[in-house]
C-alpha positions in Angstrom: -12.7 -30.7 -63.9 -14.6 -27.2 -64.8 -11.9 -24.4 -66.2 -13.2 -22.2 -63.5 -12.2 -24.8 -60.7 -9.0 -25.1 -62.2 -8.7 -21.3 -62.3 -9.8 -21.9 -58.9 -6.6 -24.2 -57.6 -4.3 -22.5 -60.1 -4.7 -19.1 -57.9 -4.9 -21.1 -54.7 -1.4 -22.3 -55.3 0.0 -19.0 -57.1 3.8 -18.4 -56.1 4.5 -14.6 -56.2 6.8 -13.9 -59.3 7.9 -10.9 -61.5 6.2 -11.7 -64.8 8.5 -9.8 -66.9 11.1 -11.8 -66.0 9.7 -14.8 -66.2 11.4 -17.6 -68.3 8.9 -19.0 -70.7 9.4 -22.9 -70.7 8.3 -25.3 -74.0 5.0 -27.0 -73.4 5.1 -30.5 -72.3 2.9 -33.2 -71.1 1.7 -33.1 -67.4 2.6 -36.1 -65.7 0.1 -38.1 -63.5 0.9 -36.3 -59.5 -0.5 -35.9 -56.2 -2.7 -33.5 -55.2 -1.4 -30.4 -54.4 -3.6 -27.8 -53.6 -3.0 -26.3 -49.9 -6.5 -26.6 -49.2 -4.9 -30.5 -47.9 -2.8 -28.8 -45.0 -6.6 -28.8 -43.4 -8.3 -31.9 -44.9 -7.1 -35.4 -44.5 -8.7 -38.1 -47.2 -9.8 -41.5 -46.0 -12.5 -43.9 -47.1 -15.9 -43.6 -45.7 -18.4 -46.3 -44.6 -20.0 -46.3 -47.8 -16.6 -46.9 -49.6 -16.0 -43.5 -51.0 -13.0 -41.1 -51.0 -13.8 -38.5 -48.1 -11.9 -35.4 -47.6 -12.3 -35.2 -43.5 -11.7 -31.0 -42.2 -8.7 -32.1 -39.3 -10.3 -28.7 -37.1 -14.0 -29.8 -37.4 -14.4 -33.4 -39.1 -16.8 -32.0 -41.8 -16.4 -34.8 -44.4 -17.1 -34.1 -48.4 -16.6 -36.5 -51.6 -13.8 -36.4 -53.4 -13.8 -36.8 -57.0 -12.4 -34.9 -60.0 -16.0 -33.7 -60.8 -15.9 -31.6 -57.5 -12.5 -30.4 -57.4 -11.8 -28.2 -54.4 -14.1 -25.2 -54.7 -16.3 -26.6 -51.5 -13.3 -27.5 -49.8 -11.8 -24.0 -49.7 -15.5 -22.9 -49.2 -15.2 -24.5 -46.2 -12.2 -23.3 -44.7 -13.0 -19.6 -45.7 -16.7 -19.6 -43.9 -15.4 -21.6 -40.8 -12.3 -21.0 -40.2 -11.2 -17.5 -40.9 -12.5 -14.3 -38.5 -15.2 -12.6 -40.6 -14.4 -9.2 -42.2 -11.1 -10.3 -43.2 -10.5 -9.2 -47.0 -9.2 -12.7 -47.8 -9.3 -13.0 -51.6 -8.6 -16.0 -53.7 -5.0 -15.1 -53.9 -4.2 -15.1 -49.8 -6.7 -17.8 -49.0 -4.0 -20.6 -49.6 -1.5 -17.8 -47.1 -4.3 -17.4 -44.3 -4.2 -19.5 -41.1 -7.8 -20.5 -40.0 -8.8 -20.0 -36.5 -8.5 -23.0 -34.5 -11.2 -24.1 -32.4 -10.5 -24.1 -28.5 -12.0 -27.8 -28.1 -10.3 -28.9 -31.1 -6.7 -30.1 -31.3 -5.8 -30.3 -35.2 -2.6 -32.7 -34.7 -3.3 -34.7 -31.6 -0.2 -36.3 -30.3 -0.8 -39.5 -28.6 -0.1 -39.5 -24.9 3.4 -41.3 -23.6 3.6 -41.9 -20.2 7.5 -41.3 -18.8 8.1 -43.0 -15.8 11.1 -40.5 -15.1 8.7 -37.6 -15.5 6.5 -38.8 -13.2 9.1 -40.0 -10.4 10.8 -36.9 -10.3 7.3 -34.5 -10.4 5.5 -36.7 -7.5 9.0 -36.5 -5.4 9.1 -32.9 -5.9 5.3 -32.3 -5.2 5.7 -34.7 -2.0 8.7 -32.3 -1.0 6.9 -29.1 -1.7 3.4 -29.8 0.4 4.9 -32.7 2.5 2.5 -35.2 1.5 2.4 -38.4 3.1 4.9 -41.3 2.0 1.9 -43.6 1.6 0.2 -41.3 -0.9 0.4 -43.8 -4.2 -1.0 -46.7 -1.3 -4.2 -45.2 -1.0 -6.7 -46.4 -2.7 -8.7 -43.5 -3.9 -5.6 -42.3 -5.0 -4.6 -45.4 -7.3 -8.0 -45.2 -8.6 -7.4 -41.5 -9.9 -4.2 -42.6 -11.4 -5.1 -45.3 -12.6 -8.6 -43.9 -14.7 -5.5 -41.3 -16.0 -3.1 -43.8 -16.9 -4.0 -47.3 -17.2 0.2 -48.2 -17.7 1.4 -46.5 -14.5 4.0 -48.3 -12.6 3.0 -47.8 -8.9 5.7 -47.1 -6.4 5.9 -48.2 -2.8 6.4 -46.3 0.3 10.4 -47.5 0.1 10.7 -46.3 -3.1 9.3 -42.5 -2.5 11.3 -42.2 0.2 14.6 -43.3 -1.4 13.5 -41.1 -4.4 13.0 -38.2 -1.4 16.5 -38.6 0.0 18.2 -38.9 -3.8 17.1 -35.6 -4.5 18.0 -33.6 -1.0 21.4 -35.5 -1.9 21.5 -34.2 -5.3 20.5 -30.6 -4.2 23.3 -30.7 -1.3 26.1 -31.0 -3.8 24.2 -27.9 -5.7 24.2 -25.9 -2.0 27.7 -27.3 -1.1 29.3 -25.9 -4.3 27.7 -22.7 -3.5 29.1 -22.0 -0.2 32.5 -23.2 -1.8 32.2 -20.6 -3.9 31.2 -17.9 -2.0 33.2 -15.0 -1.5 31.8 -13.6 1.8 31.5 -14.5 5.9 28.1 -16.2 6.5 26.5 -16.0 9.9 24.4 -19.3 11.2 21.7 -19.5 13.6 21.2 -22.8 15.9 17.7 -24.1 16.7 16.2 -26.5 19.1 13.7 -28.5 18.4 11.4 -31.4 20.4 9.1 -34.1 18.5 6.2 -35.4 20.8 8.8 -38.1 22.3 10.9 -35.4 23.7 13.5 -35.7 21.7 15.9 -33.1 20.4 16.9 -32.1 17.0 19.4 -29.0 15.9 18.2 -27.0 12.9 21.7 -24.7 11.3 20.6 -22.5 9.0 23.0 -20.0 6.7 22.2 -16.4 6.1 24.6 -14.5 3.7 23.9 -11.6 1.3 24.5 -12.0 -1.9 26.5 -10.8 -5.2 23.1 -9.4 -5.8 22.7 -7.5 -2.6 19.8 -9.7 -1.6 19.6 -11.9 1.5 19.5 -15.2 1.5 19.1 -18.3 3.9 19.7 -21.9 3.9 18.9 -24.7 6.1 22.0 -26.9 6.5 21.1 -29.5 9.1 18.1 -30.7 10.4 20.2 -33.1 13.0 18.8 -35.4 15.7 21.0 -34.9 18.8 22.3 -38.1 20.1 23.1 -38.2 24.0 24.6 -36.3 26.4 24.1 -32.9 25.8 26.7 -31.6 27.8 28.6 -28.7 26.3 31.7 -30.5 25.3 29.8 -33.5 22.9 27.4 -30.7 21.4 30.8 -29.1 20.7 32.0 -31.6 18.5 28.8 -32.6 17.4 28.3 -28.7 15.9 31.8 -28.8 15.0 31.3 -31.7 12.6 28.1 -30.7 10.8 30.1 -27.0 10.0 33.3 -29.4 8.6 30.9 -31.0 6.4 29.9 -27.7 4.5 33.1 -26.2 4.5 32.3 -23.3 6.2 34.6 -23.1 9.4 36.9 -20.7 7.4 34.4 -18.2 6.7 32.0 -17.9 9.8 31.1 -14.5 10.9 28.7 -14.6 14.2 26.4 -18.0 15.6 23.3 -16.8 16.9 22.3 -19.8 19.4 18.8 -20.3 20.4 18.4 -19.8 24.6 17.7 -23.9 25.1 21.5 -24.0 23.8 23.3 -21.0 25.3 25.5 -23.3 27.0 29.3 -21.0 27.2 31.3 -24.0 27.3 29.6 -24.9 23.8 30.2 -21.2 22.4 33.7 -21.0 24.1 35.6 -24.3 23.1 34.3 -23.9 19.2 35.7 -20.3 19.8 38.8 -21.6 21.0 39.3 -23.9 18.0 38.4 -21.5 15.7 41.0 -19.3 17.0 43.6 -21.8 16.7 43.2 -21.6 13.0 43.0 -17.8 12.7 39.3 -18.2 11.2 37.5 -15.4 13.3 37.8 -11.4 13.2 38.9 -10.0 15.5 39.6 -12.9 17.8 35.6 -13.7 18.3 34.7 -11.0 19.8 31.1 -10.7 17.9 31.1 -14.5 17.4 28.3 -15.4 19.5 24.8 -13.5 19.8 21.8 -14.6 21.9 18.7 -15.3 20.0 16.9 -11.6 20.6 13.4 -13.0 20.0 13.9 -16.0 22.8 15.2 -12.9 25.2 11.9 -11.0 24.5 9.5 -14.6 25.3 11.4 -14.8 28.3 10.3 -10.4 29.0 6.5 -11.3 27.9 6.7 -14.3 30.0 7.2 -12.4 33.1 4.3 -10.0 32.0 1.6 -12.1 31.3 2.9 -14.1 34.5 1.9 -11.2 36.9 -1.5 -10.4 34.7 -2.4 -14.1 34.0 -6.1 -14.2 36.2 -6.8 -10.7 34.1 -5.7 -12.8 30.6 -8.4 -15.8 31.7 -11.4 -13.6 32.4 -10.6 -11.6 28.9 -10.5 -15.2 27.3 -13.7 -15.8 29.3 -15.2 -13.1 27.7 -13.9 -13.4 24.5 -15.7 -17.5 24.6 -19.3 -15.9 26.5 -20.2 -14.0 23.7 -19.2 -16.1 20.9 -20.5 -19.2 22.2 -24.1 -18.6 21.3 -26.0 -16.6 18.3 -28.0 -14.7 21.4 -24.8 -13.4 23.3 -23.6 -12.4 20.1 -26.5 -10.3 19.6 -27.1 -8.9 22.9 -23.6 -8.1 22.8 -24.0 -6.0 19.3 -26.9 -4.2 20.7 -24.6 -3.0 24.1 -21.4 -2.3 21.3 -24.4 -0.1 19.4 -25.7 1.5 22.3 -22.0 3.1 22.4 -21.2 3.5 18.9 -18.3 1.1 19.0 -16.8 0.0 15.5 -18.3 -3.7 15.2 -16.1 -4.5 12.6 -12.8 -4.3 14.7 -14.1 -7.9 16.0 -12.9 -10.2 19.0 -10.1 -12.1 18.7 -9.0 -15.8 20.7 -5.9 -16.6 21.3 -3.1 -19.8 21.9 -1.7 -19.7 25.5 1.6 -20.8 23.9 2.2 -18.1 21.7 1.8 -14.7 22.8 1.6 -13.0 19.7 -2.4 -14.4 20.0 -2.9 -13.3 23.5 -1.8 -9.8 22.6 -4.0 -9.5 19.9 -6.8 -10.8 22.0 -6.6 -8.3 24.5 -5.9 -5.7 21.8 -9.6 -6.5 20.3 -11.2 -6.4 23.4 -10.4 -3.3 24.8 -12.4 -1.1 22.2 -15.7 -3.2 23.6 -14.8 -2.5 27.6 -18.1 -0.1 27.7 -19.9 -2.9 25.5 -18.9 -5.9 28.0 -19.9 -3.5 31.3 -22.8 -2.7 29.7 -23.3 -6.5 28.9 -23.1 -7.9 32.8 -25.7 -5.4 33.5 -27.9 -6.5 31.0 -27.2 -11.0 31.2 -26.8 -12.1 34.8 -25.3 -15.0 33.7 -22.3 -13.4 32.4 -19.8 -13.0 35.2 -16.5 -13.0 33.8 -16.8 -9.1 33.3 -13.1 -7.5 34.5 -13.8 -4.4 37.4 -12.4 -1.0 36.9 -8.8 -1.9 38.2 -8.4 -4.7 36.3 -9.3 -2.6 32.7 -7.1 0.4 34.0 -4.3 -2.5 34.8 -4.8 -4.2 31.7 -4.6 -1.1 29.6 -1.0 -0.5 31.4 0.1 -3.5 30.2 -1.3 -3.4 27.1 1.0 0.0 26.0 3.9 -2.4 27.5 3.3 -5.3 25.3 3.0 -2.8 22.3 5.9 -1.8 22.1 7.3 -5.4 22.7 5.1 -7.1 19.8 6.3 -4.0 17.5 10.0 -4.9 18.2 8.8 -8.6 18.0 7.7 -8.1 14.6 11.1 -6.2 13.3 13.0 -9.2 14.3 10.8 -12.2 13.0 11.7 -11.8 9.3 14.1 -13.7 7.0 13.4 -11.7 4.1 15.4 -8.4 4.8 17.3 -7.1 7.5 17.3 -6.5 10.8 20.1 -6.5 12.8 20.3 -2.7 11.6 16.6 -2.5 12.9 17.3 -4.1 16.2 19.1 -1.6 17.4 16.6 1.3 17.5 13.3 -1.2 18.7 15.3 -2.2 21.8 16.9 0.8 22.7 12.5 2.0 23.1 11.9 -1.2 25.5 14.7 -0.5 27.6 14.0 3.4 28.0 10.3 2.1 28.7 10.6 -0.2 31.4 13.2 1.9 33.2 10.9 4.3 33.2 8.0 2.6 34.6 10.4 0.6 37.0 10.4 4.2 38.5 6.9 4.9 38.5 4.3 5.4 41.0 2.6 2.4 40.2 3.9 -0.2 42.5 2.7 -3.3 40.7 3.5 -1.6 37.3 6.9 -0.7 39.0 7.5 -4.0 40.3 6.7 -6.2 36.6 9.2 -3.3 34.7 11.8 -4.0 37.5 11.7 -8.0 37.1 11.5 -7.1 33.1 14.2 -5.0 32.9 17.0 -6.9 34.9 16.2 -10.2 32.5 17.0 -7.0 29.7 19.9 -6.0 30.8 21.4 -9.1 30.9 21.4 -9.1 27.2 21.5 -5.6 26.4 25.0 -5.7 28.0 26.7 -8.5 26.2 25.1 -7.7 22.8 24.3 -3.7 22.0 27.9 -3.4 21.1 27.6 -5.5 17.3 23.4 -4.4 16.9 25.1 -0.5 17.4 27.7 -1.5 14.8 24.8 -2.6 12.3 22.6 1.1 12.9 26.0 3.0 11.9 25.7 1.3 8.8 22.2 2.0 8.4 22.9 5.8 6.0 19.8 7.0 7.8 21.3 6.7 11.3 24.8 6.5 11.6 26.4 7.2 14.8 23.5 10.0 15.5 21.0 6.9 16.5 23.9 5.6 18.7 24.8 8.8 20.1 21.0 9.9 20.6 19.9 6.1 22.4 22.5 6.1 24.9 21.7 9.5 26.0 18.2 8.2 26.6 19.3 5.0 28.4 22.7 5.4 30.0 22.9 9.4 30.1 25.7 8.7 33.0 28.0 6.3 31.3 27.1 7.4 27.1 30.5 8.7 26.5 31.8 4.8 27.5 28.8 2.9 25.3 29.8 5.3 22.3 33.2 5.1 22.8 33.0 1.7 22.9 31.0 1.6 19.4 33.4 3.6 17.7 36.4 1.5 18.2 34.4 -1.5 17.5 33.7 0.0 14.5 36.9 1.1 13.3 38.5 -2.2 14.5 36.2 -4.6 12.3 36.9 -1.7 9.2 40.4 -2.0 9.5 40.7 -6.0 9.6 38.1 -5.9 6.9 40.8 -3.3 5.2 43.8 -5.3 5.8 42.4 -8.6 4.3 41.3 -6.7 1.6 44.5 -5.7 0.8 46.3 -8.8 0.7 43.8 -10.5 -1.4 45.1 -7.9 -3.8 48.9 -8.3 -3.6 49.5 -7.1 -7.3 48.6 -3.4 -6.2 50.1 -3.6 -3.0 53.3 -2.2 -4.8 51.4 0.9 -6.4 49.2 1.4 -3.5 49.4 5.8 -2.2 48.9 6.5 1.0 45.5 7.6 1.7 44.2 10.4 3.7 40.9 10.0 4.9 39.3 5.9 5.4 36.3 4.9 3.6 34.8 4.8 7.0 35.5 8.4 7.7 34.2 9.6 4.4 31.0 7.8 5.2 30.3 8.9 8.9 31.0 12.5 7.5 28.8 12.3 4.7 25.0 13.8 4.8 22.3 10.8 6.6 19.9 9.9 4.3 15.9 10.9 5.0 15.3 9.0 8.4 11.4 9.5 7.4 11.2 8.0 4.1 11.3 4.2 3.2 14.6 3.2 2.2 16.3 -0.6 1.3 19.9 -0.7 3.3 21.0 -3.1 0.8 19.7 -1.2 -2.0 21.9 1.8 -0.7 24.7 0.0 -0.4 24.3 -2.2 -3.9 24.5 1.8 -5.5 27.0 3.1 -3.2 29.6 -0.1 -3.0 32.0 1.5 -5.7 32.7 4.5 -3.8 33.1 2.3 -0.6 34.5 -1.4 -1.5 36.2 -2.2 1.9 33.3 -0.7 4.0 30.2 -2.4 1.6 32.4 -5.9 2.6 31.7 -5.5 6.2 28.6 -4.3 5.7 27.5 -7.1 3.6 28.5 -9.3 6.8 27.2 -7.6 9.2 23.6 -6.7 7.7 23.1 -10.5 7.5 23.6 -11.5 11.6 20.2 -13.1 12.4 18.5 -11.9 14.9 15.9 -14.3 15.5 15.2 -17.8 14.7 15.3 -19.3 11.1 11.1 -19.7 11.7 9.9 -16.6 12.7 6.1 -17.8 13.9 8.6 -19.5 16.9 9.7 -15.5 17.7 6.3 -15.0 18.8 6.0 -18.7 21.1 6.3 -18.8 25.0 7.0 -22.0 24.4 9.6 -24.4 22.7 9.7 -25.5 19.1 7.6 -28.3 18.5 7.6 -30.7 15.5 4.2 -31.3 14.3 2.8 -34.9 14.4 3.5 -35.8 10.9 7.1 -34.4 11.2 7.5 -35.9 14.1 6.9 -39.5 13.3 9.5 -39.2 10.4 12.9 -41.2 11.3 16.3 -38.5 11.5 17.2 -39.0 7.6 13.9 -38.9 6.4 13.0 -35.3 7.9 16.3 -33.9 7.3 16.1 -34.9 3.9 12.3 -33.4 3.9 12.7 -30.3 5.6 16.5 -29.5 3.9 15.3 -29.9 0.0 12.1 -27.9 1.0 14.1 -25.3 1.9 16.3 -25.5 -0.7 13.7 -25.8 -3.5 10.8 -23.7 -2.5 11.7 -20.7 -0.4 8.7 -19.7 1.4 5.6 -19.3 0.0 4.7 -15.2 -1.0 8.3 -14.4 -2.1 9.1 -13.7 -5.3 11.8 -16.2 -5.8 14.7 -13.2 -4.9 14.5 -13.2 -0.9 11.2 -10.6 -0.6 7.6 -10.9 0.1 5.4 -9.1 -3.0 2.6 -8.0 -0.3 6.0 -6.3 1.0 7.3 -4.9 -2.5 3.7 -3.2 -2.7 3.4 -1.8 0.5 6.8 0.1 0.2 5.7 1.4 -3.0 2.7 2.6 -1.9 4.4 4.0 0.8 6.8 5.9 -0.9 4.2 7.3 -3.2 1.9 8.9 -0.2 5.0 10.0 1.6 6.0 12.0 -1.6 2.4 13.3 -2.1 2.5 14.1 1.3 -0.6 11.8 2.7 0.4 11.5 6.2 -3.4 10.3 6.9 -3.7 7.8 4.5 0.0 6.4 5.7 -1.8 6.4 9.4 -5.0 4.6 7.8 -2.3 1.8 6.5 -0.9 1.6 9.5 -4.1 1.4 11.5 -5.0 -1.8 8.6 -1.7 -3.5 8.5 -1.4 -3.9 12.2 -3.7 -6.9 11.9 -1.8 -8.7 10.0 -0.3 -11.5 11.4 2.1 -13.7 8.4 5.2 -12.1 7.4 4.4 -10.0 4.5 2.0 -8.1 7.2 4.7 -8.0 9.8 6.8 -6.4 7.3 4.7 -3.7 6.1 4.2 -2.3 9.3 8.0 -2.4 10.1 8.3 -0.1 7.0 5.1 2.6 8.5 6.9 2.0 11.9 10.4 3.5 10.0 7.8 6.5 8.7 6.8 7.2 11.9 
């Protein structure tokens, strides 16, 4: 070896020392040893085809010779020309220190690939969970042939086997939910679903909404149950009754919100009755049962589109004529430009079922009402055209619906909420249709009268708990209440307000009292106090009414200076006020299981439908009980309401009104509480 390659593989190697204090050792005889030069981290030596020692680069497979003669001078050339960033000052010295760049299409320590069969049970039981793929997906054969080209030793599993592997887990993840509700330290409110495969038959859905330690609120699906015959109040009594044993939440069960197909009294008023026999409800059950609010608003637009449903098929006719050709479209652009109408506002179709489509539909079209008159003079075979009464009836109805798809969309949300809301979006429907029920319009008058008594038939029962949930809304408080009934009942508002207040103070002070024997070591030391926690809060300034604000948020800050009140609050907040799936608010008709769904047996869907829930909330949250579209538009909000931009707030308004999955429903609640 040349003295300037050993040089060379001496500096590569050099370990930094103080040479002052360096011991000198007594020369001796270097024994035969393996190569040590770090320039061997990157090469690997093997034999070549030729049978010579060849030092392979593990990042490139450049191959050189390897013998004595050469040394490593080449090798370390190597390294430092391709594999270190150019303009590095990388001398001699820190070569051996420097990492070299890794190529992206080279791995330099491959590990060979081990298939685990657990790895891959669990992840295709999870994945058939998540997207609700079909049982038979490993029996298909394009599918084996994928997996197969992947992983030559895959076991294949059989339909029984994924849908054991299915119900394992939803068992696993029960005991995970069970321990939770165990554990939790708070009332939960449930809400009780019907729903109707393509056979006609009927399955329960319970589902749990609590707030939690967190301040955030949460929902679980408990039971997806077939309901086994008869259906008469007393069997569906036990039948309920023995699902809420299983998750050991009798005890701590604060209101049932019960869809309309299973407002059956005797149901509502023998699980009462038992409930009271254990001393497991406040204040004897008097908020225990609430009507679904959504169900009560199908049944209002029901009547609506009932009395305008020949004006609702010529707008769909309409809607079908100029879309069902690339001529009608065109002739109908020309008529739209003719008036300067906004093309890009667009025509919309709807579903007869759910009237959240229809609305929208006649929404689009009334922009274009000079473009479609203008059209039926132009085509002669387009005769579907509405007259002058029935676009001046139309646009009566259309203010109606508005305000009922605005309260729609408060209520249809699992992600924050509303029973504070409610309050405020119903009082506005009910001052609305009493004052069109007293119109001049007679046909107007007539459709607000039939609306209005179905109302009242739920306003009456229920405004006394949604009233409770606005007081605890800081921006309202018993103003809103106060202010509403003045509107609505000006004759008997001392009565309705009245009747809030005591309400109020009733659930506080059982809230107080169990308070305060859960904390029997203070009892002894406990002062008597002057003012409640209650009375301190209702005399306290309102926060802005017009500017964004999270009630849970408020109270997560504020729950030190009010303990006993933030505990009802945390109950109350979380009533549900529509179903657990809030597309169903929006649907005239009943909740339908889709075909796949539908041809699962009992066990298999609960199992499918429960773990889904429990697994993977839905999709567009971020994993803590919110939508992100929402998180954005309430910060964007909050910045143009602090700057002041009341246009740009209308603009978003205007934009988000489109918007049609929850996120969008969401925003606009928030521009709605601007507004």
């Amino acid at each position: 070896m040349s003295e300037d390659n050993m040089d060379m593989n001496k500096s590569l190697v050099t370990v930094e020392t103080d040479p002052e204090t360096e011991t000198p050792k007594p020369a001796r005889k270097k024994p035969n040893r393996k190569s040590y030069s770090t320039v061997w981290n990157y090469f690997t030596k093997q034999m070549g085809a030729d049978g010579k020692e060849k030092a392979c680069c593990n990042l490139c497979n450049r191959e050189y010779l390897v013998s004595p003669v050469f040394g490593t001078t080449n090798l370390h050339r190597h390294i430092e020309h391709h594999h270190i960033p150019k303009g590095r000052n990388v001398g001699p010295i820190m070569v051996a220190r420097a990492v070299p760049v890794q190529p992206a299409n080279v791995a330099p320590n491959p590990k060979p690939f081990k298939y685990d069969d657990a790895a891959f049970k669990d992840n295709l039981t999870r994945a058939i969970v998540q997207h609700e793929y079909k049982y038979e997906l490993l029996e298909e054969d394009g599918m084996k042939k994928i997996l197969a080209t992947i992983c030559p030793d895959l076991k294949f599993l059989d339909t029984g086997t994924v849908k054991s592997d299915v119900v394992k887990l939803y068992e696993k993840e029960r005991k995970k939910v069970l321990l939770l509700f165990e554990k939790l330290a708070r009332r939960v409110s449930l809400s009780i679903d019907l729903w109707t495969n393509v056979k006609t038959e009927e399955y329960i859905c319970v589902t749990a909404h609590y707030i939690d330690r967190d301040w955030k609120l949460q929902k679980r699906i408990l039971n997806f149950k077939y309901i086994p015959s008869p259906h008469d109040g007393t069997s569906l009594t036990g039948f309920i009754s023995s699902l809420f044993k299983s998750w050991r939440v009798e005890n701590k069960l604060f209101c049932i919100t019960v869809d309309d197909a299973l407002s059956d009294d005797t149901l509502v008023d023998i699980y009462k009755a038992q409930l009271n026999g254990k001393k497991a409800l406040l204040l004897q059950g008097k908020f225990f049962s609430c009507k679904c609010c959504a169900r009560v608003i199908n049944l209002i637009v029901h009547e609506a589109l009932k009395n305008i449903d020949l004006i609702v098929y010529k707008i769909r006719e309409c809607v079908k004529y100029v879309k069902g050709s690339p001529d009608r479209k065109k002739k109908f652009l020309d008529c739209a430009k003719k008036y300067n109408i906004d093309m890009d506002l667009g025509l919309r179709q709807d579903i007869p079922t759910k009237w959240r489509t229809t609305y929208l539909m006649i929404e689009s079209i009334l922009p274009y009402k000079d473009a479609f008159n203008d059209l039926q003079n132009r085509d002669a075979s387009f005769t579907d055209c509405l007259d002058s009464n029935e676009w001046q009836f139309i646009e009566k109805m259309y203010k109606f619906l508005k305000i009922i798809y605005d309260a729609t969309c408060t209520f249809s949300t699992a992600t924050y909420p509303t029973a504070n809301l409610c309050f405020q979006a119903i009082c506005k429907i009910q001052y609305v249709l009493k004052e069109e029920s007293r119109g001049m319009d007679e046909i107007i008058q007539s459709v607000a009268a039939k609306m209005l008594s179905i109302f009242d038939s739920y306003w009456r029962e229920f405004s006394t708990i949604l009233s409770v949930a606005v007081v605890l809304d800081p921006r309202y408080k018993l103003d809103l209440v106060d202010y509403a009934f003045e509107k609505i009942q000006k004759e008997e508002k001392e009565f309705y307000v009245n009747m809030v207040r005591q309400s109020l103070y009733g659930i506080f002070n059982e809230y107080k009292a169990n308070l305060a024997s859960s904390s029997k070591s203070k009892d002894k030391e406990r002062k008597p106090e002057g003012k409640s926690e209650l009375d301190r809060y209702l005399e306290e300034p309102k926060s802005d009414w017009d500017k964004p604000l999270e009630v849970l948020e408020w109270w997560k800050e504020n729950q030190p200076r009010f303990p006993e009140l933030a505990k009802m609050a945390r109950d109350i907040l979380a009533i549900p006020i529509c179903p657990a799936d809030p597309e169903s608010a929006f649907s005239i008709g009943g909740k339908v299981l889709d075909q796949y769904r539908g041809s699962l047996k009992p066990d298999e869907l609960e199992a499918l439908i429960c773990t889904k829930d429990w697994l993977f909330p839905s999709e567009g949250s971020d994993g803590k009980g919110e939508d992100i579209g929402l998180k954005l538009c309430r910060l964007l909000i909050g910045f143009c309401v602090k700057c002041g931009w009341c246009r740009l707030v209308h603009y978003l308004f205007k934009e988000i009104s489109a918007y049609q999955n929850s996120a969008g429903r969401g925003c606009r609640i928030l521009l709605l509480s601007f507004y």
